[in-house]
FIDREN-315578 format. One line per field, with one value per residue (C-alpha): residue in one letter; chain; x, y, z. Coordinates in pm, 1 decimal. Example, Ala and Ser with C-alpha at 12.3 -4.5 7.8 and 13.67 -1.06 7.14 Angstrom:
<rs>
rest = c(A S)
kette = c(A A)
x = c(1230.0 1367.0)
y = c(-450.0 -106.0)
z = c(780.0 714.0)
</rs>
This chain:
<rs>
rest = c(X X X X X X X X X X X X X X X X X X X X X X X X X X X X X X X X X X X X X X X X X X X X X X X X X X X X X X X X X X X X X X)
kette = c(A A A A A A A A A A A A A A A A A A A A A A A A A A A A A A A A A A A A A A A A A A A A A A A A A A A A A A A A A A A A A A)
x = c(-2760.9 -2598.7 -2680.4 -2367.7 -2383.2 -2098.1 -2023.1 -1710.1 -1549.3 -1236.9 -1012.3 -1105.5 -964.4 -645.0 -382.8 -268.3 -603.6 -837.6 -1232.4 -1291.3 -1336.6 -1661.8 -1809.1 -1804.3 -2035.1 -1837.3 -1992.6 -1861.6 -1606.4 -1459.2 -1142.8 -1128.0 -752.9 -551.8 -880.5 -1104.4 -1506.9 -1726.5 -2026.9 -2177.1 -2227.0 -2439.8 -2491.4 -2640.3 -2562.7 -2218.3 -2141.0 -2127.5 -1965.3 -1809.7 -1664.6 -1348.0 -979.8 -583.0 -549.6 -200.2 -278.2 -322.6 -586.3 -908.6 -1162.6 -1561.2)
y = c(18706.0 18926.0 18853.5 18754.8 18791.4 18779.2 18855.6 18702.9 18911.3 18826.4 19031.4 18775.9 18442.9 18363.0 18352.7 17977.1 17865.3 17715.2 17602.8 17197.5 17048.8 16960.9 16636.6 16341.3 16020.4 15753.6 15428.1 15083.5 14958.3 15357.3 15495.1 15779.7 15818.0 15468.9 15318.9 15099.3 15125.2 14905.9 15020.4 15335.8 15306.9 15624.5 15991.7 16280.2 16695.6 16675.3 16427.9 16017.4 15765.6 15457.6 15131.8 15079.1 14961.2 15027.7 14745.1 14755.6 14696.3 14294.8 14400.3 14413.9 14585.8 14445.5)
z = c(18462.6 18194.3 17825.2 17636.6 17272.4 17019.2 16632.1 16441.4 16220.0 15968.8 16221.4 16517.7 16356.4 16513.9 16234.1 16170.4 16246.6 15954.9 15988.8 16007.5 15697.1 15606.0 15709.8 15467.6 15527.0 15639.5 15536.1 15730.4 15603.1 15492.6 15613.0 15861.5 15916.1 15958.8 16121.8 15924.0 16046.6 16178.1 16223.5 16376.5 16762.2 16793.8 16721.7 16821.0 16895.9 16908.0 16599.6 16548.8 16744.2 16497.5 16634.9 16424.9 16456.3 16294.2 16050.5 16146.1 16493.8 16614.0 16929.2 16818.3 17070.9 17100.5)
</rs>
């Protein structure tokens, strides 16, 4: 198998795109959006998992 290697340069950022903001903690109880945390459910490569619900919503998930 071929080895695939790449370099970004300015040039190669598609205009209207932006990088992700940086990551803030998010403590239970903390906003993310409309959603109100729980608790964190798990995390790992890729990021972390909260349980949380819209406060303007009446369903509640377990």
């Amino acid at each position: 198998m071929p080895e695939v290697s790449a370099t970004l340069v300015e040039g190669d950022i598609p205009s209207g795109t932006r990088p992700a903001p940086a990551a803030r903690p998010v403590v239970p109880g903390g906003l993310i959006g409309r959603y109100l945390t729980l608790s964190i459910l798990g995390s790992g490569g890729m990021g972390v998992v909260y349980a949380a619900y819209d406060p303007s919503s009446s369903a509640r998930s377990r």
